[in-house]
Structure formats: C-alpha cells, structure tokens
C-alpha positions as CSV (number, residue, x, y, z in Angstrom):
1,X,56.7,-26.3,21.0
2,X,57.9,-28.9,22.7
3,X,61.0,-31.2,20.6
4,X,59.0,-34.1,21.9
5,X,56.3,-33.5,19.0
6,X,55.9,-36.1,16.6
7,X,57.4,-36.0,13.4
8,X,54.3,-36.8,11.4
9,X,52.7,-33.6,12.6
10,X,55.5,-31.3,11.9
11,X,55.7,-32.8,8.4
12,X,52.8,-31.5,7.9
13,X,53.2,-28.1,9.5
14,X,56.2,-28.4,7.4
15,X,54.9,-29.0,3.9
16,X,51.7,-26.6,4.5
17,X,54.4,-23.8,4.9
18,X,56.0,-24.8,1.5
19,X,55.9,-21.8,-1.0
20,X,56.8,-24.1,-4.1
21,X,55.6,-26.1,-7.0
22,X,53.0,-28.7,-6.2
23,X,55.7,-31.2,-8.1
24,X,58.2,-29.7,-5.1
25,X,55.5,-30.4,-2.7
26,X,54.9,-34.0,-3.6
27,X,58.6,-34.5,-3.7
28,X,58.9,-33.1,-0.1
29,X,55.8,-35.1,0.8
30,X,56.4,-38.9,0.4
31,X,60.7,-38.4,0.9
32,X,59.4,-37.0,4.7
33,X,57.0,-40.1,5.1
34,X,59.9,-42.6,3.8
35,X,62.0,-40.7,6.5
36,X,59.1,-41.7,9.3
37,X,58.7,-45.0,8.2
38,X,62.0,-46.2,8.5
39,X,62.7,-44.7,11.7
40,X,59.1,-46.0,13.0
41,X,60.3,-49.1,11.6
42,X,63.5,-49.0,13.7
43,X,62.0,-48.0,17.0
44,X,59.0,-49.4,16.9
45,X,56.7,-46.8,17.7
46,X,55.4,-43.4,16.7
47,X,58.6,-41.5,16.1
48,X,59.0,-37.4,17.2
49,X,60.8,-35.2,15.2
50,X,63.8,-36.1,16.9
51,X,64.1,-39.4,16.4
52,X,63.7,-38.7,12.9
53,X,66.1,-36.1,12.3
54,X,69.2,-37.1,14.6
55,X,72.6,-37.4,12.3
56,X,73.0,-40.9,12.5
57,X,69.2,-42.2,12.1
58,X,69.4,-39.9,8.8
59,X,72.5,-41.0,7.9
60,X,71.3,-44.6,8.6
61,X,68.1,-43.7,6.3
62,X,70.2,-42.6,3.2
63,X,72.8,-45.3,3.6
64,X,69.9,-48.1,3.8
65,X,68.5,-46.9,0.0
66,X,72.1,-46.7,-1.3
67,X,72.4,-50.1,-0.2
68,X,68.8,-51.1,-2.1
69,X,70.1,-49.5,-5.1
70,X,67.5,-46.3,-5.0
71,X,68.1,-43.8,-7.8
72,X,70.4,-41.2,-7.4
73,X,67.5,-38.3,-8.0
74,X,65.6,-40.4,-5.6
75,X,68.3,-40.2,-3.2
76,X,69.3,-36.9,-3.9
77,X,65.0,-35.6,-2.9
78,X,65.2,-37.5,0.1
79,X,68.5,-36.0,0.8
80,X,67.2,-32.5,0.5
81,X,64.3,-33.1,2.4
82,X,65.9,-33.7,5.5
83,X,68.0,-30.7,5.1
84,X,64.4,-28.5,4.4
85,X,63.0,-30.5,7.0
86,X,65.8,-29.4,9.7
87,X,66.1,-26.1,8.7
88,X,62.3,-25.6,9.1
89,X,62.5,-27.1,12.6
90,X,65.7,-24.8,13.8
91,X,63.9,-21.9,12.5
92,X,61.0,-22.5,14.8
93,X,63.0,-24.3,18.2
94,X,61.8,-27.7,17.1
95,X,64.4,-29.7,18.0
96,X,66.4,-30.1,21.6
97,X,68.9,-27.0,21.8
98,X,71.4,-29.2,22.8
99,X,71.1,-31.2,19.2
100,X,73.9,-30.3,16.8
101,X,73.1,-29.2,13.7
102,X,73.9,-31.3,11.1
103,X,74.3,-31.0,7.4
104,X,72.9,-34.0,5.0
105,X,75.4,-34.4,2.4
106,X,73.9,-34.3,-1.2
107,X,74.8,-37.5,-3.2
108,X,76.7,-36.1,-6.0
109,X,74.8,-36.0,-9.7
110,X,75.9,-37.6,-12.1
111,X,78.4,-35.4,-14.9
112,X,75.9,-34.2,-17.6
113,X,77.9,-34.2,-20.9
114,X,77.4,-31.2,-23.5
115,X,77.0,-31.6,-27.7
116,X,78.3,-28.7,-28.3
117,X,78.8,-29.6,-31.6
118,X,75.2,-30.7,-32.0
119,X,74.5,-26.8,-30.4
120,X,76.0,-25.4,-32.9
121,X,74.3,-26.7,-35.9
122,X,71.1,-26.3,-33.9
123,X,72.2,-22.9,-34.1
124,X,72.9,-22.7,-37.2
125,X,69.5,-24.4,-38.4
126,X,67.5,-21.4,-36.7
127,X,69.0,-18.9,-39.0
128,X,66.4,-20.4,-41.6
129,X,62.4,-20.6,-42.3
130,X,59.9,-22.6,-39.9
131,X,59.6,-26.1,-40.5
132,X,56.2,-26.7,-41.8
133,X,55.2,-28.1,-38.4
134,X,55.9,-25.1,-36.3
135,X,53.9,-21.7,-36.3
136,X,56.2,-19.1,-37.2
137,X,55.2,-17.1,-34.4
138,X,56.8,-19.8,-32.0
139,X,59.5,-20.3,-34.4
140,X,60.3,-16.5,-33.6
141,X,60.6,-16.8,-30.5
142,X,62.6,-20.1,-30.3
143,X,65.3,-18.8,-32.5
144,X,65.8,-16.0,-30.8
145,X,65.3,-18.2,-27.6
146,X,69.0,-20.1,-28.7
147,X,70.9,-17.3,-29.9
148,X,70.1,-15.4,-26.6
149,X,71.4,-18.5,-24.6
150,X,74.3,-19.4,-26.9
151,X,75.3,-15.8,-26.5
152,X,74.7,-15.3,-22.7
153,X,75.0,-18.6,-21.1
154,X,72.0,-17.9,-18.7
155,X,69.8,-20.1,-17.7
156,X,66.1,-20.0,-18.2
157,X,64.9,-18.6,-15.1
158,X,67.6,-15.7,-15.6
159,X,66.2,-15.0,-19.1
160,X,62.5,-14.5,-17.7
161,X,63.7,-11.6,-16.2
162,X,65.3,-9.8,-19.4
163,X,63.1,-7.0,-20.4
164,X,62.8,-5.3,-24.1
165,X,64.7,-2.1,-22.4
166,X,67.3,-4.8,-21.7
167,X,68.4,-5.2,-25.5
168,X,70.3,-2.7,-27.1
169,X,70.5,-3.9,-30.8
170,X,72.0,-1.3,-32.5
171,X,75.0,-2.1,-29.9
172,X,74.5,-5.6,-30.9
173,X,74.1,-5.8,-26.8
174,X,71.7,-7.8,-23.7
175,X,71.7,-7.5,-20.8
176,X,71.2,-10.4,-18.6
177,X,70.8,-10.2,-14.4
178,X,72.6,-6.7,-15.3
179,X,75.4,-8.8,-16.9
180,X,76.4,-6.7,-20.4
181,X,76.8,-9.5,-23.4
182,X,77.4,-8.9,-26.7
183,X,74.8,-10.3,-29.4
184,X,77.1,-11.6,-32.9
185,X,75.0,-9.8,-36.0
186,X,73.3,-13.0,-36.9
187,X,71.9,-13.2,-33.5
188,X,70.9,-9.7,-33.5
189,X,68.7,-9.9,-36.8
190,X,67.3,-13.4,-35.6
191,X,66.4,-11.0,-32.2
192,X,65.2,-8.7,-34.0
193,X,62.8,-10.9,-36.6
194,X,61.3,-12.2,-32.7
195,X,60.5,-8.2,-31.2
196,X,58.7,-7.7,-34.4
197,X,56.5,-10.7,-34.0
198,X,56.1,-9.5,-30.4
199,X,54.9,-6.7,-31.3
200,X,52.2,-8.3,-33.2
201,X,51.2,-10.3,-30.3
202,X,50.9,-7.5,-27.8
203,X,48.2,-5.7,-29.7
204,X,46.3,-8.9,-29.7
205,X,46.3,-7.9,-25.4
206,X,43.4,-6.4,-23.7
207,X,45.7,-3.8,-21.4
208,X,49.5,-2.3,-21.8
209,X,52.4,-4.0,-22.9
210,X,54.3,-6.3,-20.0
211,X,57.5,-5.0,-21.3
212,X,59.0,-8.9,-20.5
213,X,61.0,-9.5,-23.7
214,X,59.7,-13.5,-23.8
215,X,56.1,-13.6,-24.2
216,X,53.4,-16.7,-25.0
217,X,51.9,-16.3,-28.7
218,X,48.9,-18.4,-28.3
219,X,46.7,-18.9,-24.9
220,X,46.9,-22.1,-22.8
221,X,46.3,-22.2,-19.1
222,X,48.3,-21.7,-15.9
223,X,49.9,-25.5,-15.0
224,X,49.5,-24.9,-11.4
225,X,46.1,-23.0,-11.1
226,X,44.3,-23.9,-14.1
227,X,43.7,-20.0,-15.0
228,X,43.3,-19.6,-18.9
229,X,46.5,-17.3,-19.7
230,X,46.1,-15.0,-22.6
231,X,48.6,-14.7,-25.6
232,X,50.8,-11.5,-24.5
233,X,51.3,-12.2,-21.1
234,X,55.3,-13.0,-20.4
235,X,56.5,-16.8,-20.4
236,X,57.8,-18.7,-17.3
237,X,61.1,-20.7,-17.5
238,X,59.2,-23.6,-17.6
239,X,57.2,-22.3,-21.0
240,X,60.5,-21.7,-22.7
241,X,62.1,-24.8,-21.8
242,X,59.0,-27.5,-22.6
243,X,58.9,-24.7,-26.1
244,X,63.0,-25.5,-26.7
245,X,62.0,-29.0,-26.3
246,X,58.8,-29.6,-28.7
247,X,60.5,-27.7,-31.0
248,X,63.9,-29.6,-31.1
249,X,61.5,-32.7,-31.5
250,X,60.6,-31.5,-34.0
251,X,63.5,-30.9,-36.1
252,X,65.3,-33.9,-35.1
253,X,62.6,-35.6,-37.2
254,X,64.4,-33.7,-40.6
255,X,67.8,-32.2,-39.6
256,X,70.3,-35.0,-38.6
257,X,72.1,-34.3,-35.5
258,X,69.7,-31.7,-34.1
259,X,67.5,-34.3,-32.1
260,X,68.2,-34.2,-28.3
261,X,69.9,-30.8,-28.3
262,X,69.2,-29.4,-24.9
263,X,69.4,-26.1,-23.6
264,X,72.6,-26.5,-21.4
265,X,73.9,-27.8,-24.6
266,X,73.2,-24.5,-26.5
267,X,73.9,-22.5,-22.9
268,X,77.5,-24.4,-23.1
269,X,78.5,-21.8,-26.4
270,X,78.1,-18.7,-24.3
271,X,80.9,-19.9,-21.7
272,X,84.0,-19.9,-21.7
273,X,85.0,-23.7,-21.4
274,X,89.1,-24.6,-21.1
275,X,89.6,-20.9,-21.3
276,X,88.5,-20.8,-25.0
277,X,87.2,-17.7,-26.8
278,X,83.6,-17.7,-26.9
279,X,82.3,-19.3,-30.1
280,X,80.3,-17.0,-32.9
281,X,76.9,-18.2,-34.2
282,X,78.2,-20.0,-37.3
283,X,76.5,-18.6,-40.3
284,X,76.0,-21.4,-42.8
285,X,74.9,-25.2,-41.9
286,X,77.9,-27.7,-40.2
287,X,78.8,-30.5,-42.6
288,X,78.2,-34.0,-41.5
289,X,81.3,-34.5,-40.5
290,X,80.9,-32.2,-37.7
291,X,77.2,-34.2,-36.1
292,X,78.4,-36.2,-33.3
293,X,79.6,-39.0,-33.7
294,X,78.7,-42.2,-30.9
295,X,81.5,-42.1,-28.1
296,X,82.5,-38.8,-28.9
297,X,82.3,-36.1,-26.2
C-alpha cells in the first residue's frame, strides 16, 4: 500500500483490526480522529498517514493539548494511540521506509498513594460475618478476594488465572503465575470458608466444574456481548474488581476508615515496600488511632 494513503482510511483499517474492549476501541477511535483534525487543520487539506504520524506533527499534537490544559489520562490515550497507530502501520509497510521510527513519549501518571493502614483494617474487618447488605455468598468470595491479594500482591488479571489445584492449604500455600506464596492461617481459613461456598455454587452448573478458583455466585450477563452468564462460570478481573468495589461501599457506610480502600491498597501488604518484612493479616480490629488520618501518607 502505498504511504501516500490517507490517514482516515488507515484509522479505520486500524481500529477494525483492534482485538480489545469496545471501551479500548472508543478510546483508540476519537484520540486517532483528534490526531487528523489537527494535522488537517495545519495543512489544510485531507491529511495521509504520513502527515499524521511524522515526529514533529505528533509531537506538535501532544504539546498543543498540554498547552490547553487536556487531562493527563486524556493525554496519556492520545499518546498511546499514536504509538498503536505507528506500530500498526510499520507492521504492514505503511509509512515511507526512509521515515524513522519514532517513539511517543507517555506523559508520566500521576504517583497513586497507598492506605495501607486503611488495608489493613479492611483486612481485618473481613475476618468477621456479612454485613446485612451483602449476600454471604459474595461476601465469601470477597474475603477471600483480600487476603489472596494482601498475601500475593498480584493483580487482578494475574488472579483470574489461579486455579483450585493452585492452593495448597494444608501448606498454608498459592500459587500465583507459578509464583509460590505463603497464605498466614487466618487467610487460609477465610480461603477455605470461600472453596466451600464454591462448591455449593458449582452444583448449581449444568456441566463439570471450571476448576477457576474465582467464580460468579449469581447470573448477570456478559458486559461486552450481552450473553446471560450463568452462576459457576469463572469471574473476569473486571468482576472481581467492580465486586471489591460495591462491597467496600458498602462497609464504608458502617466501619470507619474502610471507605475508599482499593485494591492496590490491599495489593500494597503483599510487597515488600522500603525492604520491610511482609505484613501478617492482623487478627483483631485496628483501633482508631491507626484510621488515617487527613495528610498522612
């Protein structure tokens, strides 16, 4: 194809090829038609692909919504659109061969701070009953949700892939992305209350066990196809994290210092920060003197 091609066209060939999230796709979608407006709007005419992509137009791009005060995730999309963008093009001889390849520099985030006190009596909080707004199947599964990630520091999407072979509880022991951590006793009975419940959900599944170790309770249906998905099947990342986060609503509403808790927050106890030993679930409720205070880190 010749590099002459216009850049609206190769967008397009572009964002058809995307294998992502329809929220990714969007994202991709109107950050590549800002990128074609401005340079249309700089040379006046319909701009090919490279006109768009050369270094100093995209640089040009980026500096202009720095300058107009453009959020830094807004920046940061259009950022790694270009970088998509280019890399889609090289891959198929898109762009002159005697272009040099560049590399869009990623506005740095912003530094996410960590309550790791507040994790901790989150933590601590799960060792008791459901709150009264919270079925005690989900409940289950969201304690034993938090002491996985306080012991492991994974991430969500590396959790998905932990499998009931993958726990070792008479060890006290998981295994996560074939990383071997330990699980404190508290952790492994609060894992272990959660594989009984599962249990109780599987036989409620037409077929054989899926053998993930996170699994939905109740049915709901597929965010990106619509498809009714039936209680037993596993949970995505996304279904742990928007379950972490309704039920932390939750107790925020009774159990002071708990609201806002995130998961990096809670994923903060399993690693080993200032070269620290890594913290044990605590086994009785913080006092209030241990909540957070405003201003402190």
């Amino acid at each position: 194809m010749h590099p002459s091609r216009p850049a609206d066209v190769v967008v397009e060939q572009f964002l058809s090829s995307l294998d992502a999230a329809a929220s990714t796709v969007r994202q991709r979608r109107w950050a590549a038609a800002d990128l074609i407006a401005y340079t249309r709007g700089r040379s006046l005419h319909r701009p090919t692909l490279a006109e768009a992509l050369a270094p100093q137009n995209v640089a040009d791009w980026l500096a202009h919504h720095d300058e107009q005060g453009t959020s830094l995730p807004g920046r940061r999309a259009r950022a790694a659109t270009a970088r998509a963008l280019e890399a889609y093009a090289r891959e198929r001889a898109l762009l002159p061969a005697d272009a040099g390849e560049q590399r869009v520099p990623l506005p740095a985030p912003v530094p996410v701070e960590v309550h790791v006190r507040r994790a901790r009596r989150l933590l601590a909080v799960t060792t008791g009953a459901a709150p009264y707004a919270v079925h005690h199947q989900i409940w289950s599964r969201f304690t034993a949700h938090v002491h996985v990630l306080a012991a492991t520091g994974a991430t969500d999407a590396q959790l998905t892939g932990v499998r009931v072979k993958d726990l070792d509880l008479a060890a006290g022991v998981v295994r996560v992305a074939g990383v071997r951590h330990e699980l404190p006793d508290v952790s492994r009975h609060v894992v272990e209350r959660w594989l009984e419940v599962r249990t109780q959900v599987v036989r409620t599944l037409e077929g054989s066990d899926p053998l993930a170790c996170w699994l939905r309770v109740h049915p709901g249906h597929d965010r990106r196809t619509g498809a009714l998905a039936p209680a037993g099947l596993p949970i995505s990342a996304r279904g742990l994290r928007h379950s972490f986060t309704t039920v932390v609503g939750v107790l925020g509403t009774t159990v002071p210092g708990v609201g806002g808790v995130q998961s990096r927050d809670v994923r903060a106890l399993g690693r080993d920060l200032d070269d620290a030993r890594r913290p044990s679930p605590p086994t009785s409720l913080p006092t209030d003197a241990d909540v957070d205070r405003p201003g402190e880190p």
